[in-house]
C-alpha positions in Angstrom: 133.4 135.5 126.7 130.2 135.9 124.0 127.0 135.2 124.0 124.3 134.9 121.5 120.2 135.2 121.5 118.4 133.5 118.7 114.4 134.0 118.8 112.0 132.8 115.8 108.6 133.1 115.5 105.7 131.7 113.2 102.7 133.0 113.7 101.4 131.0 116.7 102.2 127.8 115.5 106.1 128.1 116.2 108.5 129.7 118.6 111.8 129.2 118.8 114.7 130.5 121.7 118.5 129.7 121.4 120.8 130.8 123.3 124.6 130.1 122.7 127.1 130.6 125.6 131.2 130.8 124.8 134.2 130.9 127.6 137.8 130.9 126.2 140.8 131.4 128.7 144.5 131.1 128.0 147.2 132.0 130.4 150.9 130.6 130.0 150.8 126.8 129.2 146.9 126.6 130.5 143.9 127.1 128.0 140.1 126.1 128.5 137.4 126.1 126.1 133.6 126.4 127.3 130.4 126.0 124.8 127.1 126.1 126.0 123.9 125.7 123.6 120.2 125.6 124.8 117.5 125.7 122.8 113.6 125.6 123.9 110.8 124.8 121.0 107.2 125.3 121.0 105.4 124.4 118.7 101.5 123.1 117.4 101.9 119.8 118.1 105.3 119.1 120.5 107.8 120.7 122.9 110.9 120.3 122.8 114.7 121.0 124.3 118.2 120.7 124.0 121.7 121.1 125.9 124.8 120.7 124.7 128.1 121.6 126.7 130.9 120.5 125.8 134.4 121.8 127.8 138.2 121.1 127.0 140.8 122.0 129.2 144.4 121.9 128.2 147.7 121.6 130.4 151.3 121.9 128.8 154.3 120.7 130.5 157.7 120.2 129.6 157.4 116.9 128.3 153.5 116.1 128.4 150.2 117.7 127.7 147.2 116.7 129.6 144.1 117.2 127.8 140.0 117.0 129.9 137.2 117.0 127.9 133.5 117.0 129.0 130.8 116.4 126.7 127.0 116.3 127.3 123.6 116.6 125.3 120.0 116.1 126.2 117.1 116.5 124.6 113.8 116.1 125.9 110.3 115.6 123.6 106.9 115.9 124.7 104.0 115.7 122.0 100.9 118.0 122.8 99.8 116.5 125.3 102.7 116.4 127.5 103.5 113.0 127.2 107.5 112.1 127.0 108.4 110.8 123.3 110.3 107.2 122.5 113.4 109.8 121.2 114.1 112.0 124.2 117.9 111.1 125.3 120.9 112.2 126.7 124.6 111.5 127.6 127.7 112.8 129.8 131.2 111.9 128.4 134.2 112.3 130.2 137.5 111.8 128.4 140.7 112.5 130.0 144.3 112.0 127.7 148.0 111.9 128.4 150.2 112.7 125.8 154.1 113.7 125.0 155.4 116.4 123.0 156.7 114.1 120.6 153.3 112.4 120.0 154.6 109.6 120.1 153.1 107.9 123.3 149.2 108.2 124.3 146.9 106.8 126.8 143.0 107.6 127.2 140.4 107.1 129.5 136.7 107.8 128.8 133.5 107.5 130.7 130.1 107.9 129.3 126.5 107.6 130.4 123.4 106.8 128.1 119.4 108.1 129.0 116.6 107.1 126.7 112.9 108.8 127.4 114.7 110.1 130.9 115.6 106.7 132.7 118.8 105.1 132.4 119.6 103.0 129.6 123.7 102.2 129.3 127.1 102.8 130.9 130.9 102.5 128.9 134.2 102.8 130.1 137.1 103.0 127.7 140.8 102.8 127.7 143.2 103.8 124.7 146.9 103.4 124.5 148.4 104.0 121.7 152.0 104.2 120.4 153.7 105.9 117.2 157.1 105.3 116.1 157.1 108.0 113.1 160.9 109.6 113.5 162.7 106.7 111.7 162.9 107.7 107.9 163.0 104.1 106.8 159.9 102.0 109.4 156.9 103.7 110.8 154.8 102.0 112.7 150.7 103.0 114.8 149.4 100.9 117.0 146.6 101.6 118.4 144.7 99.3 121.5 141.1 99.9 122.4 139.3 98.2 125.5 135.6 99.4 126.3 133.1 97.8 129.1 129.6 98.2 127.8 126.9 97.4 130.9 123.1 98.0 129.7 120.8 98.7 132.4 117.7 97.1 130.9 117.4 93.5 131.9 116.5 92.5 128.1 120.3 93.4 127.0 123.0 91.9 127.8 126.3 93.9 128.9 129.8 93.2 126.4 133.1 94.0 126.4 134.9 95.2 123.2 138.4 95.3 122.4 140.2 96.5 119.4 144.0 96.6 118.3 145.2 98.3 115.0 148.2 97.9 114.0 149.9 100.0 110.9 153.7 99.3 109.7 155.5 101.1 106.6 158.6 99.6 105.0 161.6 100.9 102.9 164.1 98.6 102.4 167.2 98.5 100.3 167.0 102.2 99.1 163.4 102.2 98.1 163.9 98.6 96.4 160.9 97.2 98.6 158.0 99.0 99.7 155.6 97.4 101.9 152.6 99.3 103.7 150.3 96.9 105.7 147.5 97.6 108.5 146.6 94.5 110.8 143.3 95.1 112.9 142.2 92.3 115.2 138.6 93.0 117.7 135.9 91.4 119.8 132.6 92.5 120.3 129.1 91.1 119.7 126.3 91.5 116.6 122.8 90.9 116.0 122.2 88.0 113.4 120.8 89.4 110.0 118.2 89.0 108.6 117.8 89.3 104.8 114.7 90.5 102.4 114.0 92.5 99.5 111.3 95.5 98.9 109.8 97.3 95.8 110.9 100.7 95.6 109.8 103.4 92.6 111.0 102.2 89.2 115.1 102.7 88.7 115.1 103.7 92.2 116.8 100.7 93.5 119.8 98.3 93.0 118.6 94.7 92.2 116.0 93.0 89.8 113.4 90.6 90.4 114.4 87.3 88.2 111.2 84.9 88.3 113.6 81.6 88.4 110.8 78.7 88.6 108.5 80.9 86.7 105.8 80.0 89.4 105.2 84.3 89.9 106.4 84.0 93.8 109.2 86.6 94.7 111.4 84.4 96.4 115.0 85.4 98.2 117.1 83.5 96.0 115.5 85.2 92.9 117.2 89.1 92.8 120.2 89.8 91.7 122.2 93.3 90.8 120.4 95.0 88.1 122.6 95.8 85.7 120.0 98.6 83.8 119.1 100.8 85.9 115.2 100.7 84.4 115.1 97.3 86.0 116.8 98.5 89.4 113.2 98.5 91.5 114.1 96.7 94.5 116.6 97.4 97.6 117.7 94.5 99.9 117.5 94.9 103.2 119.0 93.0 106.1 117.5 93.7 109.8 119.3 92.8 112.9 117.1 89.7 114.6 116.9 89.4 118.8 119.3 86.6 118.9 123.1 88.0 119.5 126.5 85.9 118.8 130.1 86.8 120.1 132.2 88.0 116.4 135.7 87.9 116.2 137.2 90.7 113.9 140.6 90.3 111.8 141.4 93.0 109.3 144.2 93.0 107.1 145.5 94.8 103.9 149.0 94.9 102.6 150.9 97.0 99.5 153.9 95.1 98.4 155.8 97.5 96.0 159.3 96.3 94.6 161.0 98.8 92.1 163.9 97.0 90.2 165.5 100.4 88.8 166.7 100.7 92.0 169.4 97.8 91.3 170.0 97.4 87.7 169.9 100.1 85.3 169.6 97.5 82.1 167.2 98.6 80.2 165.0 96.1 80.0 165.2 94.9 84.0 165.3 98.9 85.3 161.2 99.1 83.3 159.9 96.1 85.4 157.8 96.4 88.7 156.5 94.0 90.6 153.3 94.6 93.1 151.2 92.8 95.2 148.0 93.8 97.3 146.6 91.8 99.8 143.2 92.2 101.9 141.1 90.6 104.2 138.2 91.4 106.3 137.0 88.3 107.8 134.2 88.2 111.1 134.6 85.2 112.8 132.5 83.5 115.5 136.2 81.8 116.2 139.0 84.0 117.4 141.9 83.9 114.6 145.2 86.0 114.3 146.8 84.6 111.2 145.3 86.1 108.4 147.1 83.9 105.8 145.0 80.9 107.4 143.1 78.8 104.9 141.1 78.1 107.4 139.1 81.2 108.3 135.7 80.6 106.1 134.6 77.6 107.9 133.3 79.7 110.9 133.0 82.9 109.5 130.3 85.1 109.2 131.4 87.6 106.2 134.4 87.1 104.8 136.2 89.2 101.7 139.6 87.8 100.6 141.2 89.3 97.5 145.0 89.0 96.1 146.1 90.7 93.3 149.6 90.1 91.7 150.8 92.6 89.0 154.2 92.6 86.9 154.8 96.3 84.6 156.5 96.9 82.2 156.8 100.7 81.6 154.6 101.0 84.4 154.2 104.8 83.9 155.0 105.3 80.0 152.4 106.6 78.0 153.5 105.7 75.0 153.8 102.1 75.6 152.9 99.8 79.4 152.3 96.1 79.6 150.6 94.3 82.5 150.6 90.7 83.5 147.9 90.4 86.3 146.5 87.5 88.9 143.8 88.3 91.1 141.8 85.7 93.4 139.2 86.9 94.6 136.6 85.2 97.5 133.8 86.7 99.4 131.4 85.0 101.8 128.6 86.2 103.8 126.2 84.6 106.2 122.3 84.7 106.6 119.4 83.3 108.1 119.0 80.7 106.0 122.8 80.3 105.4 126.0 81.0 103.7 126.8 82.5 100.0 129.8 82.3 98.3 132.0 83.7 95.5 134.9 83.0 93.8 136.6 84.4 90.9 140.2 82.9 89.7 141.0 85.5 86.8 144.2 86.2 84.8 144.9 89.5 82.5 147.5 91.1 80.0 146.8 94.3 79.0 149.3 97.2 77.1 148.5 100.9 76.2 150.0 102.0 73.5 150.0 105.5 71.9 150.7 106.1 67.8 151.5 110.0 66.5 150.4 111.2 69.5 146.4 111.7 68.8 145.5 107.9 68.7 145.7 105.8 71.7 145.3 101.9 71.7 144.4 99.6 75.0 144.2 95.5 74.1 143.6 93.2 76.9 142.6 89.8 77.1 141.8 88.1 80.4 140.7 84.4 80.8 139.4 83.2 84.4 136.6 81.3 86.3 134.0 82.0 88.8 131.9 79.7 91.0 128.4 80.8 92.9 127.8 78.5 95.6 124.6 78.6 98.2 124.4 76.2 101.0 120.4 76.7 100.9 119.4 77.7 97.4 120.5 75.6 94.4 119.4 78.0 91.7 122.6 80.4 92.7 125.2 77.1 92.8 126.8 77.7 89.4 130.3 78.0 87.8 131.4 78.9 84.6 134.9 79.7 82.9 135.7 82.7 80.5 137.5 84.2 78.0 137.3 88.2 76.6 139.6 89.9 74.4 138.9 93.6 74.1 140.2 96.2 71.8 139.6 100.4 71.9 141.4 102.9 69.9 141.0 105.9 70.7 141.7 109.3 69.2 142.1 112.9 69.6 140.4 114.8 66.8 141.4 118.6 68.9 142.0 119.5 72.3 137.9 119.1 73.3 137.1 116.1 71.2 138.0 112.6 71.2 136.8 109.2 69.3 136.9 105.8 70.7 135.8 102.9 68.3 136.1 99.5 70.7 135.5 95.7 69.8 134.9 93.1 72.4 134.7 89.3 72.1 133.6 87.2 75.2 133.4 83.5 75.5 131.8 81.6 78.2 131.1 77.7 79.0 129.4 76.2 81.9 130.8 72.4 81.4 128.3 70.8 84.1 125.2 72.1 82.2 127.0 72.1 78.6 126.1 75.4 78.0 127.8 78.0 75.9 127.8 81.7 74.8 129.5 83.6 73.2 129.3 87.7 72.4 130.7 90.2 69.9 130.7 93.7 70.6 131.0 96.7 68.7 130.8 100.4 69.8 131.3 103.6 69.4 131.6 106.6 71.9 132.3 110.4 71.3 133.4 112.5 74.2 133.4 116.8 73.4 134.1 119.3 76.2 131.6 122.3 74.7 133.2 124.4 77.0 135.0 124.7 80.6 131.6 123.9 82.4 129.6 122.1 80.1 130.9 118.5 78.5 128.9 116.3 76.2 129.3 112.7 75.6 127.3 109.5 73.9 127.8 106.2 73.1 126.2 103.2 70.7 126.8 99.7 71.0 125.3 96.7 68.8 126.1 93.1 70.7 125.7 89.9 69.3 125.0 86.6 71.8 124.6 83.1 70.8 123.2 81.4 74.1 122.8 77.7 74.3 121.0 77.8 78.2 117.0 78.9 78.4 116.5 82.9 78.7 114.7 83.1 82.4 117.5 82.2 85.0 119.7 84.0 87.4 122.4 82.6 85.3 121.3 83.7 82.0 121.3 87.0 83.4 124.9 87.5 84.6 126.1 85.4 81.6 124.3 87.7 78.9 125.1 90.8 80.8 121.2 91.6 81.1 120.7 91.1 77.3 119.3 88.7 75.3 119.9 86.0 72.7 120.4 87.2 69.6 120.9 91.1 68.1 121.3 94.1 70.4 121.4 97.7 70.3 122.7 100.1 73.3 122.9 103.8 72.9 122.9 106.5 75.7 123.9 110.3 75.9 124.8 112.5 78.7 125.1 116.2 79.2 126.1 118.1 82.2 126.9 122.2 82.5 127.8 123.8 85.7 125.8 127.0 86.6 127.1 130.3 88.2 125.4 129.8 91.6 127.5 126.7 91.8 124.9 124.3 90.9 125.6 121.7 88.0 122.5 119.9 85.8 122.8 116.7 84.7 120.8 115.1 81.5 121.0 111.6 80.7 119.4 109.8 78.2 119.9 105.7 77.2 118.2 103.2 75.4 118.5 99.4 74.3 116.5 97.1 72.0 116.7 93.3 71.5 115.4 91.2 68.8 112.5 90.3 71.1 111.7 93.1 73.0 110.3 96.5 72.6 112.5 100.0 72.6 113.4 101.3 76.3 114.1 104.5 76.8 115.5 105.8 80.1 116.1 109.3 81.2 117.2 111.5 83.9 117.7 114.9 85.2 120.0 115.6 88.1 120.9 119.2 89.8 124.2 119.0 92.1 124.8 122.3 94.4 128.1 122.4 95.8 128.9 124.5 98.8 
């Protein structure tokens, strides 16, 4: 048993009581668990209090263990005049659980009760059963099935029910030939439609820039996109839940196909290939759908993110020299107020490292693909363009502290429909030096050259040029970070980028990371 007396005082602005209340008890195959915390505040302006409890009592048997746990928390808010404040709450939550020694079967039951400003608001039950098969050195497989009742007590919400089934299965056939981990999540529930808009926030404070499209000087929703400079990052979207609710339909899925043929053949140009695949899906439906291999799961979805990547190595793992043939499709989808937007990217790559006398490493890749915008409500963002890049960086290691990396890019991109073409040539230079264990220094400079055919102020002038302009341009930045003794670390950055139109920007910033 403990207990524990808090009391702070300010002045006769603020006093503070705690106390903290602990009961622990074991005997043979019984233990129990008791935690009591109050806490009463008074202060200028408000009063306030809070309880938490929380106990856990725990049977062993022979074959089972039975676990009961009791949670509860209330807190209570009155302003200085006593009246009761929109967050007072407070909830009981019973959870009982049936378990056996081998962990291997489960099944849960949970209660729970919701207050808001002292009148009842909401009350859940929950059932979990769940099953692991985990002994077999070859298959493994969770699953995991959730059902919960949700009944509001207001008359203005409406009461759902919820249920969720996970599902994860790991594969090793043939001696480690085939390896396949995948995790299949189906649910149903209910969500608020969104809602989406876009405010100002302090200059390079935010994600997206403001792109005036018709040139008319009207924000409009179809006019922001990702800023890719932070100095021109100064909005934020945000997307609010509206009053109107819809029945959803969740199907997860994600796969890792791994096939390893050194495992059959040791000739030694068959034992160096691998083959992979990664699958994954997250798709919310207003349809209920199981097969997540359908083709047909966009045309009632609500968000939807489908990408599949296909990989063949060679020297997957050799330094010296790898080679890598890669397909990735790639589709997301998400729905609005006004509608749906959609992307697609179809995009193919090689790529090989290769090191020479140790110090100098090489990476060339060239990857050619397509990608299509399409917007069921704004036309400005229905676009689609094909491309072509080829990059080159050699890299090399002057000592132990100090590399040098001299890179050359050339990207080619053609928008048939509009007959507009660009192409860029890049050239840079970056120096990386470790000063010493806890300080590192590192810069970079790049000059990029872009012919553009299309007009400068569009949405997709801005992706295609990368955020630059026609013509000449110069990138540079430098960053510097030391970690202190008091386990803090600074952080200095400094960039800047000039086009044959524009003036000089210079961006900086200072960051201080503690780590505990």
């Amino acid at each position: 048993m403990e207990y524990q007396f808090q009391n702070l005082r300010i002045g006769k602005t603020y006093s503070g009581v705690k106390n903290i209340g602990k009961i622990k008890y074991i005997k043979s195959k019984t233990e129990l668990n008791i935690t009591a915390d109050f806490s009463d505040i008074q202060a200028e302006n408000y009063k306030s209090s809070l309880l938490f409890y929380n106990s856990h009592l725990l049977k062993k048997w022979k074959y089972l263990d039975f676990d009961l746990i009791l949670n509860s928390e209330k807190q209570d808010i009155f302003d200085k005049a006593g009246i009761l404040q929109e967050n007072t709450f407070s909830f009981t939550e019973f959870s009982t659980e049936l378990m056996d020694k081998k962990e291997i079967v489960s099944l849960k039951y949970k209660i729970r009760s919701d207050t808001k400003e002292q009148e009842e608001y909401s009350n859940a039950n929950q059932i979990n059963v769940s099953y692991n098969l985990k002994e077999n050195k070859n298959i493994k497989y969770y699953n995991d099935i959730i059902f919960r009742k949700l009944n509001f007590i207001p008359d203005s919400l409406s009461s759902e029910n919820n249920l969720l089934s996970n599902n994860r299965l790991t594969l090793n056939l043939w001696n480690n030939l085939i390896q396949i981990n995948s995790n299949y999540e189906i649910g149903k529930g209910k969500e608020a439609k969104k809602v989406k808009s876009f405010i100002k926030v302090p200059a390079g404070m935010g994600t997206y820039n403001w792109i005036d499209n018709n040139n008319n000087g009207i924000q409009e929703i179809n006019e922001f996109v990702i800023a890719l400079f932070q100095d021109e990052a100064d909005y934020v979207s945000l997307i609010l839940p509206s009053s109107e609710l819809e029945n959803i339909y969740l199907l997860n899925y994600s796969q890792n196909i791994n096939i390893n043929l050194k495992e059959i053949s040791n000739h030694r140009f068959i034992k160096r290939l691998s083959i992979s695949n990664i699958y994954q899906l997250q798709n919310k439906n207003k349809e209920v759908s199981y097969n997540p291999f359908s083709g047909n799961l966009m045309d009632s979805s609500i968000n939807f993110m489908n990408q599949n990547i296909n990989s063949l190595w060679y020297n997957r793992n050799n330094k010296k020299f790898n080679l890598l043939f890669s397909n990735k499709q790639s589709v997301v989808q998400n729905s609005f107020s006004y509608g749906t937007d959609r992307q697609e990217i179809l995009e193919n790559k090689i790529e090989s490292n290769f090191s020479l006398f140790r110090k100098l490493q090489n990476n060339i890749s060239f990857t050619f693909g397509e990608k299509e915008n399409i917007s069921d409500f704004f036309s400005s963002k229905n676009y689609q363009y094909k491309y072509h890049n080829f990059s080159e960086s050699v890299m090399i290691k002057t000592n132990k502290k100090s590399s040098f990396s001299l890179d050359y890019s050339f990207k080619s991109k053609n928008v048939s429909e509009e007959e507009i073409d660009l192409t860029l040539h890049e050239i840079g230079v970056e120096l990386d030096r470790e000063i010493s264990e806890k300080s590192n220094f590192q810069s970079h400079c790049k000059y990029v050259n872009i012919e553009y055919s299309g007009s400068d102020n569009s949405i997709l002038s801005y992706e295609l040029m990368e955020g630059l302009s026609n013509g000449n341009n110069l990138v540079w930045g430098i960053n510097y970070n030391n970690r202190l003794k008091n386990n803090l670390q600074i952080n200095l950055q400094y960039s800047g980028r000039k086009s044959e139109n524009s003036e000089i920007k210079h961006i900086g910033n200072m960051g201080i990371t503690a780590y505990f």
